[in-house]
C-alpha positions as MATLAB code, in Angstrom:
seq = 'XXXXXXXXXXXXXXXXXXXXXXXXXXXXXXXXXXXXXXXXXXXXXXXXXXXXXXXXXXXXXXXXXXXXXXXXXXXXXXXXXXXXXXXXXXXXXXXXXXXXXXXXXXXXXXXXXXXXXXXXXXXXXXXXXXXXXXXXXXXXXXXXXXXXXXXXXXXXXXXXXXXXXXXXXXXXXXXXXXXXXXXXXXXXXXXXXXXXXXXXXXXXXXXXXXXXXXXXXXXXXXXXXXXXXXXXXXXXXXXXXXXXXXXXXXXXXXXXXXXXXXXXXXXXXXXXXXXXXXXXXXXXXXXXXXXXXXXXXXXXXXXXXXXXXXXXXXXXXXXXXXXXXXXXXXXXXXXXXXXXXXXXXXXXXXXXXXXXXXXXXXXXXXXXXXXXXXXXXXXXXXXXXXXXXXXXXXXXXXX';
ca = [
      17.942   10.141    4.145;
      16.943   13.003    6.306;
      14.042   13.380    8.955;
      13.299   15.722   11.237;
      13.101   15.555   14.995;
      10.163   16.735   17.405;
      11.101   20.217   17.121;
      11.499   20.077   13.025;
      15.541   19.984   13.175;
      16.705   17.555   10.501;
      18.009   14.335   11.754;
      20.163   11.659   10.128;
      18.536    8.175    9.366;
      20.062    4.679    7.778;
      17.194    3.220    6.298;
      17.666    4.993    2.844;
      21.406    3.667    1.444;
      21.012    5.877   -1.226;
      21.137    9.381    1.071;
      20.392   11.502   -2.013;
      17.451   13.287   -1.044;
      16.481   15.093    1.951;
      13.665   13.636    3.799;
      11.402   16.746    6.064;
       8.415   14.811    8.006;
       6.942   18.679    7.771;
       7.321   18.757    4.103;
       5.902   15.547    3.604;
       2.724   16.118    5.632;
       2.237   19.686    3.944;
       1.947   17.812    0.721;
      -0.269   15.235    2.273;
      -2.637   17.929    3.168;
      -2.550   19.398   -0.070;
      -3.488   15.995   -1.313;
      -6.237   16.001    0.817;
      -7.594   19.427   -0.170;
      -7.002   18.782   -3.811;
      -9.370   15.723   -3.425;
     -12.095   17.863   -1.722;
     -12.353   20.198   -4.386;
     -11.187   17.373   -7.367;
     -14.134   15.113   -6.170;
     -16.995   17.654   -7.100;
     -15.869   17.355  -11.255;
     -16.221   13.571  -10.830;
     -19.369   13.621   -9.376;
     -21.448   15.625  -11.688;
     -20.248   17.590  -15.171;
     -22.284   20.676  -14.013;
     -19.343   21.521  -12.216;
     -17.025   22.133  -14.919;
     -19.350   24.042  -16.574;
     -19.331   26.678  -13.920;
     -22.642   26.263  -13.101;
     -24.615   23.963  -10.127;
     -26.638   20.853  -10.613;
     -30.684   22.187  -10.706;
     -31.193   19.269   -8.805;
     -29.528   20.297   -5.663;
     -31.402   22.021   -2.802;
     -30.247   24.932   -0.370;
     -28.012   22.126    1.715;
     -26.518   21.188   -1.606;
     -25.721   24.231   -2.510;
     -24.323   25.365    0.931;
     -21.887   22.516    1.087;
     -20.718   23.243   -2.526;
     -20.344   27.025   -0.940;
     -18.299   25.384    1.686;
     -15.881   24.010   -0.412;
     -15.484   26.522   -2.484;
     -14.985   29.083    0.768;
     -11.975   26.756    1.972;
     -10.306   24.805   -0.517;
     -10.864   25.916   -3.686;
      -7.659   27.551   -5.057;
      -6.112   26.979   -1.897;
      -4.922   23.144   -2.612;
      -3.048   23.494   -5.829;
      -1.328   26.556   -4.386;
       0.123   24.687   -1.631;
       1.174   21.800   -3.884;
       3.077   24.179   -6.064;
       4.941   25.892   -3.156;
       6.182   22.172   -2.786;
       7.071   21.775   -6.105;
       9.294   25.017   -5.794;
      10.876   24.176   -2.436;
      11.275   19.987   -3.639;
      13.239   21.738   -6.979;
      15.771   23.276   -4.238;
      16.623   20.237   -2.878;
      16.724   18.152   -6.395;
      19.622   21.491   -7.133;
      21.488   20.290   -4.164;
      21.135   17.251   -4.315;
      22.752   17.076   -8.054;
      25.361   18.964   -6.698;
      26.511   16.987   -4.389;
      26.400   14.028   -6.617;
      28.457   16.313   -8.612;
      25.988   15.249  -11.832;
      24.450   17.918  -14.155;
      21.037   18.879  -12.965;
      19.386   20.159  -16.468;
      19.105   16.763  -18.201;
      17.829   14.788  -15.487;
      15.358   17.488  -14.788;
      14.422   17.818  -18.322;
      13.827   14.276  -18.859;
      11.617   14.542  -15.518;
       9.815   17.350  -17.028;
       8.851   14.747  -20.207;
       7.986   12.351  -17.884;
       5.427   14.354  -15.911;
       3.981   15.573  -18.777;
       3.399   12.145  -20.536;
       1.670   11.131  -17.271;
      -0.414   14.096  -17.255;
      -1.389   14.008  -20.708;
      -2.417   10.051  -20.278;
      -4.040   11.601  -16.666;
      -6.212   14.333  -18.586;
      -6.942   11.786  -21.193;
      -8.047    8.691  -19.632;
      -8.961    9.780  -15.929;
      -9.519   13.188  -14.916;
      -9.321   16.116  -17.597;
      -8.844   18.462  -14.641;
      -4.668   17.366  -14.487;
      -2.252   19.573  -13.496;
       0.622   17.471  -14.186;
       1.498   19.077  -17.773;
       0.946   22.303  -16.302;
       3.886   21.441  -13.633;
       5.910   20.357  -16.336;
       5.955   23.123  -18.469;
       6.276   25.495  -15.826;
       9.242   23.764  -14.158;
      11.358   24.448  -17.159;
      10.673   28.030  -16.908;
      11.834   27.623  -13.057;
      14.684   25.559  -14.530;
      15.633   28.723  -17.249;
      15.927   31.065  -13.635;
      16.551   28.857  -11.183;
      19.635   31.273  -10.357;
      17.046   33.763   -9.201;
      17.972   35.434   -6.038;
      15.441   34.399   -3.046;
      14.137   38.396   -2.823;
      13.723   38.779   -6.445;
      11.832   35.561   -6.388;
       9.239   37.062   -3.917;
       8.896   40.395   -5.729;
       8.637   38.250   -9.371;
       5.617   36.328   -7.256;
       3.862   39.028   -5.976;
       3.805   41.112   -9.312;
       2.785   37.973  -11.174;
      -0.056   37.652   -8.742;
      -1.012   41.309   -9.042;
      -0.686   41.196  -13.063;
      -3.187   38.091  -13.057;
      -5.842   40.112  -10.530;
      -5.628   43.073  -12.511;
      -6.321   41.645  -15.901;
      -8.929   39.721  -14.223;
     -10.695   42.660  -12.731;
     -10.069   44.788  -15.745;
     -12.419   42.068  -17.370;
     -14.927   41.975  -14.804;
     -15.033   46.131  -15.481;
     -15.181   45.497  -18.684;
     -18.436   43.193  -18.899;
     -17.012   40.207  -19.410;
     -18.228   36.368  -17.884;
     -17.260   33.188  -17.943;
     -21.066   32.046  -18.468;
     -22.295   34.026  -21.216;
     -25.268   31.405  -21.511;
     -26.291   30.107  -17.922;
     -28.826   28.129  -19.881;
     -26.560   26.832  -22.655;
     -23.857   26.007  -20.048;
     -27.053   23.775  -17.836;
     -27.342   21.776  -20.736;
     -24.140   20.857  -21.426;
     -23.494   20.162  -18.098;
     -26.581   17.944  -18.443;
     -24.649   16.158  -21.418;
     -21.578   15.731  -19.436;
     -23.022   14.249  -16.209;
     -24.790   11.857  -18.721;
     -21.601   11.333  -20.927;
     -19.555   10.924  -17.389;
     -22.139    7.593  -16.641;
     -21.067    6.773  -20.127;
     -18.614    3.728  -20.900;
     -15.053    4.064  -20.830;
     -14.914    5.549  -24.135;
     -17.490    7.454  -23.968;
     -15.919    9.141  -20.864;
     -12.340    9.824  -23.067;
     -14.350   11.460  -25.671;
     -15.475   13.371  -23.120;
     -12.486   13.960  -21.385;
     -11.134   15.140  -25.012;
     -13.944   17.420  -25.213;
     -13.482   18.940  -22.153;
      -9.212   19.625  -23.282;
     -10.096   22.854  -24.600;
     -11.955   24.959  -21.747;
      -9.295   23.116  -19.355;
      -6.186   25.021  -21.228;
      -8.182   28.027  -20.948;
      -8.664   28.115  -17.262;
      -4.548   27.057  -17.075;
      -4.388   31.412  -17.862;
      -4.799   31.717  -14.437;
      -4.197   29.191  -12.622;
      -0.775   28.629  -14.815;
       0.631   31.981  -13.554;
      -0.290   31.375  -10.206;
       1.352   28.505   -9.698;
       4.039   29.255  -10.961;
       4.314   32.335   -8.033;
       3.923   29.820   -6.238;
       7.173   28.025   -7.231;
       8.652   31.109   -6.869;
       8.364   31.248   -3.330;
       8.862   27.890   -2.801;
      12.424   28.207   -4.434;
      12.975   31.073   -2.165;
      11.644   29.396    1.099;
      13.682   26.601   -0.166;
      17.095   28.812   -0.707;
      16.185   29.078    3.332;
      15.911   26.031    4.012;
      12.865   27.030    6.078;
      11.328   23.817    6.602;
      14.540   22.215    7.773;
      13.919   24.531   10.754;
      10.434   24.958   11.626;
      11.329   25.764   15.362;
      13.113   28.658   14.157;
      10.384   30.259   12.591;
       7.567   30.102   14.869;
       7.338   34.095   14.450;
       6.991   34.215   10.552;
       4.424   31.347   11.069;
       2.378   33.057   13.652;
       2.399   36.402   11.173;
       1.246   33.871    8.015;
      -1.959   32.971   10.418;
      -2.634   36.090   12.212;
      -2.950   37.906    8.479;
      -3.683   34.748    6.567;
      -6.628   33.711    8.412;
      -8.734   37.164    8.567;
      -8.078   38.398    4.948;
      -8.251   34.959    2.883;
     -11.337   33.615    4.723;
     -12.803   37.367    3.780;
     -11.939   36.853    0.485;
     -12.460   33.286    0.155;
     -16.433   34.201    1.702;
     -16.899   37.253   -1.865;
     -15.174   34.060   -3.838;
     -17.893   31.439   -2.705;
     -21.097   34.173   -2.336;
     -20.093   35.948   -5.438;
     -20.290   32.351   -7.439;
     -17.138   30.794   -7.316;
     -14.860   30.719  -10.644;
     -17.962   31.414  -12.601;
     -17.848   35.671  -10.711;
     -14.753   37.243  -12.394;
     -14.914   40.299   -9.424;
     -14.675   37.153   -6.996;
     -11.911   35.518   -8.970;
     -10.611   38.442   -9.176;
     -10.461   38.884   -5.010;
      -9.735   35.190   -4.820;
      -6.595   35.492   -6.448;
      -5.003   37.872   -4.342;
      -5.972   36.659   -1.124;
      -5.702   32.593   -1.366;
      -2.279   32.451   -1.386;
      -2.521   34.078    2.243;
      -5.287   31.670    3.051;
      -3.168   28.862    2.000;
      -0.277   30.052    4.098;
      -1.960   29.827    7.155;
      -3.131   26.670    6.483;
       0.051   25.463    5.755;
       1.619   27.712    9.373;
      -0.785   25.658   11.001;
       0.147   22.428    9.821;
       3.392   23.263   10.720;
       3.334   24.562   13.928;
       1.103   21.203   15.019;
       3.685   19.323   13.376;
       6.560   20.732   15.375;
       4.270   20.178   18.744;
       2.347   16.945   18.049;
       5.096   14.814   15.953;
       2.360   12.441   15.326;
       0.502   14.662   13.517;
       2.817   14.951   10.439;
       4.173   11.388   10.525;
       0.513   10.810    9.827;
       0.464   12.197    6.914;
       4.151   12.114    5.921;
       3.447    8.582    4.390;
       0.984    9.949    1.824;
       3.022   13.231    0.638;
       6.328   11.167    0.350;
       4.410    9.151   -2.447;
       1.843   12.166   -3.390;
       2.467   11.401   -7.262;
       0.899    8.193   -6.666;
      -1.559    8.951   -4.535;
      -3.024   12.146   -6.915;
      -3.424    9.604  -10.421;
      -4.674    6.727   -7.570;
      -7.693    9.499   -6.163;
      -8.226    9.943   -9.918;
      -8.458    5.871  -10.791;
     -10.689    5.935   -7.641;
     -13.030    8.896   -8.259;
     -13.348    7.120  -12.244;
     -14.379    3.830  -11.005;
     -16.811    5.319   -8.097;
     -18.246    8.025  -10.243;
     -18.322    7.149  -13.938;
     -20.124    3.764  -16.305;
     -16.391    2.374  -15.874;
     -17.339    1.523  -12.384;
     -20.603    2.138  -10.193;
     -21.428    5.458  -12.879;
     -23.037    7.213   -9.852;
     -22.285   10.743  -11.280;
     -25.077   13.307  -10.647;
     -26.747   10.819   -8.410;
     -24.564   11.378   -5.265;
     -25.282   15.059   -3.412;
     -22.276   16.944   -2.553;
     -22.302   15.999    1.205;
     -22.013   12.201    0.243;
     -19.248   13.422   -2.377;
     -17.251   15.235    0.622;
     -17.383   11.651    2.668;
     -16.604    9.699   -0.519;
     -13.311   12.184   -0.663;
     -12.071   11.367    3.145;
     -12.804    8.192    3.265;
     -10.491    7.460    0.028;
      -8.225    9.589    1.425;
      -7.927    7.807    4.775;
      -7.793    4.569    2.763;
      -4.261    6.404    1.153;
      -2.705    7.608    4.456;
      -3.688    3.230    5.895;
      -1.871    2.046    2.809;
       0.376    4.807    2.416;
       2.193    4.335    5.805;
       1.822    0.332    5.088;
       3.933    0.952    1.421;
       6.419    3.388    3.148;
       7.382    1.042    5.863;
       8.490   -1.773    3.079;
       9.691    0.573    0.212;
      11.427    3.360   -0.238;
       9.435    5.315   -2.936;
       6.029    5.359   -4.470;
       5.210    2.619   -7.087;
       5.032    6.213   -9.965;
       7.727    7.479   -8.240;
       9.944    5.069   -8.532;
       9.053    4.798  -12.179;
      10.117    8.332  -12.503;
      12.688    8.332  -10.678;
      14.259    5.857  -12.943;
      13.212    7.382  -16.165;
      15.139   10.763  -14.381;
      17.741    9.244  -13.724;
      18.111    6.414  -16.471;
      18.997    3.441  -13.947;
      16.718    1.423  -12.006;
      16.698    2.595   -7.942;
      16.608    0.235   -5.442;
      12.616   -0.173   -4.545;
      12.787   -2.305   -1.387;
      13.830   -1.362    2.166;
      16.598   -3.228    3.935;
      15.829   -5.944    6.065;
      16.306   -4.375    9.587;
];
C-alpha cells in the first residue's frame, strides 16, 4: 500500500500485505469531502418530498428558504462532480494495478460494474431513490469501451460533452420549456410524498418506486456530466497528479483563482434563478460547477499538502466512501421516514444541515476507528471479493 508524505509524494507502507492498490491520503480526503457535500445536498430529499418535486415546502419562511438557497449556491451539483472525477482517476489505478498483477482488467471490472449496479438498484429501491450507483455503473463500461483514450482527447471529449448538455439545455429554456409545468400540481404531490415518506417501510418503497421514473429523467443531465467528469479524472489520473500534489501547486492556484469567481457567479443565477427547477440557471450551472468544484477540490488539496492532518482526517471516510454513502442513506431513512423517528417535513432545513454534519462526523469517529483494524470497508470488501471472485483478507496484521 501507498501513502503519501507531508508534501503529497507517495510513500511506501507495510501494513497492507496485499500492495495492490495505491493508497493517496489526498485522494482519500477529496472523496471524503465529496461525501460530505453529497450528504448536504442528499439530506434535503429525506427530509421533505417537496424537494424532489422541484418545488419548496409552503411551510418554510424567508430563513428556510435562504438556507435551502445556501445549499443550493454551494453544493448542489458540485458533490457528485467531484465524486465522479474520483471514479475516473480510482479506474486509472484499478488499469495499473491489473497490469501489474498481469490479470485481465475487463472481467473483473465488468463483474464490478454488476455489482454496483445491484447495490444501487437495492439503494434506489429500499433507501434513497436519489442513487447514483447504477448511474456509475453503466457509465464505467462506456469508460471501460475507451479507456485507451489519450489524456488530451479526454479533456476535449469533456468539455464538448459539457457544452452539448448546456446547449440543449438552454435551447429548451429558449424554447419555453420547464421542469414545473404545474407549480400547483407539483405542491401537492410533494404534499403526498412528505406524507408517504412518514409512511411505513412499505409505504416508503412504493414510494421510492414511484419516484424511479422522474429520477431516470434527471440522469439526462446529470448522466453526461459525470461522465466528463470521468473523463478528466482518467486524464488527471494518466498524470498521476495526485501522486504529486507539491508539484502542482501552480495548476491548483489557477483552478481557485478562476474556479472561485466564475462558479460562485454562476452557482448565485443557479440558486436565485430557482435551482434545478430554472432551466436558464441549469443551464449556467452546468457550465460553471465543474470550475466551482475544482477549486474546492485545489483547496482541499493544497491544505492537505500543508496541514497533513487535515486529509488524514478525512482519509478514513473516503477510503471506505461506498460504505459510508448507503450508511448516510440507512441513517437519513431511519431519522427521516415512519421506519424510524418519520420526522420528514417536520424538521426546517437549518436542523436538516446539522442533522447532515453531525452524521457525518459520527462517519469520519468510526471511520478512522474501522480503518485502524481493517483494511477495507465492510461493502467494500464485499465487492472487492465479488470483483475479484476470492475472499480478501479483511483484518489488519497484528503490529
Amino acid at each position: 500500500m501507498h501513502r503519501t508524505d507531508g508534501q503529497g509524494r507517495v510513500r511506501q507502507s507495510s501494513d497492507d500485505a496485499a500492495g495492490d492498490r495505491t493508497r493517496i491520503d489526498v485522494m482519500d480526503a477529496l472523496r471524503g469531502l465529496a461525501l460530505l457535500l453529497i450528504l448536504l445536498v442528499n439530506v434535503s430529499f429525506f427530509a421533505s418530498g417537496y424537494a424532489f418535486h422541484l418545488v419548496g415546502d409552503p411551510a418554510h419562511g424567508a430563513f428556510d428558504r435562504l438556507v435551502d438557497g445556501v445549499v443550493e449556491l454551494l453544493f448542489a451539483m458540485k458533490a457528485y462532480l467531484l465524486f465522479s472525477f474520483l471514479f475516473g482517476y480510482s479506474f486509472t489505478l484499478q488499469l495499473d494495478s491489473a497490469a501489474r498483477r498481469g490479470v485481465a482488467f475487463g472481467p473483473s471490472f465488468l463483474r464490478r460494474a454488476c455489482g454496483l449496479f445491484v447495490l444501487g438498484v437495492l439503494h434506489a429501491v429500499l433507501l434513497f431513490h436519489g442513487d447514483i450507483l447504477t448511474t456509475y455503473a453503466l457509465l464505467g463500461l462506456v469508460l471501460l469501451a475507451v479507456r485507451r483514450i489519450a489524456p488530451r482527447t479526454a479533456l476535449v471529449a469533456a468539455a464538448t460533452i459539457v457544452g452539448v448538455v448546456a446547449f440543449v439545455v438552454g435551447l429548451a429554456a429558449v424554447l419555453g420549456a420547464t421542469l414545473v409545468p404545474d407549480e400547483a400540481a407539483a405542491l401537492a404531490a410533494g404534499a403526498r410524498s412528505t406524507e408517504a415518506l412518514r409512511g411505513g417501510s412499505g409505504v416508503v418503497v412504493l414510494e421510492h418506486l414511484r419516484s424511479l421514473p422522474a429520477m431516470l429523467g434527471g440522469l439526462a443531465v446529470q448522466g453526461p456530466l459525470a461522465f466528463a467528469a470521468f473523463l478528466v479524472g482518467l486524464a488527471a489520473g494518466r498524470h498521476r497528479m495526485l501522486a504529486a500534489v507539491h508539484t502542482q501547486e501552480s495548476l491548483l492556484r489557477r483552478c481557485e483563482r478562476v474556479g472561485y469567481p466564475v462558479g460562485l457567479a454562476g452557482a448565485a443565477l443557479f440558486a436565485v434563478g430557482g435551482g434545478t427547477a430554472n432551466l436558464t440557471g441549469l443551464m449556467v450551472s452546468i457550465v460553471t460547477a465543474p470550475l466551482l468544484a475544482a477549486a474546492y477540490a485545489a483547496t482541499l488539496l493544497r491544505l492537505g499538502t500543508r496541514r497533513p492532518r487535515v486529509a488524514q482526517a478525512l482519509a478514513p471516510a473516503g477510503r471506505m466512501a461506498l460504505t459510508n454513502y448507503l450508511s448516510q442513506s440507512l441513517v437519513c431513512l431511519f431519522v427521516f421516514t415512519g421506519v424510524g423517528l418519520g420526522l420528514a417535513g417536520r424538521v426546517p432545513p437549518a436542523q436538516t444541515q446539522l442533522i447532515a454534519v453531525a452524521i457525518f462526523l459520527v462517519q469520519l469517529a468510526v471511520s478512522a476507528w474501522w480503518m485502524r483494524r481493517f483494511r477495507y470497508g465492510p461493502v467494500e470488501w464485499a465487492l472487492r471479493a465479488w470483483t475479484h471472485q476470492q475472499w480478501p483478507p479483511l483484518r489488519r496484521p497484528a503490529r
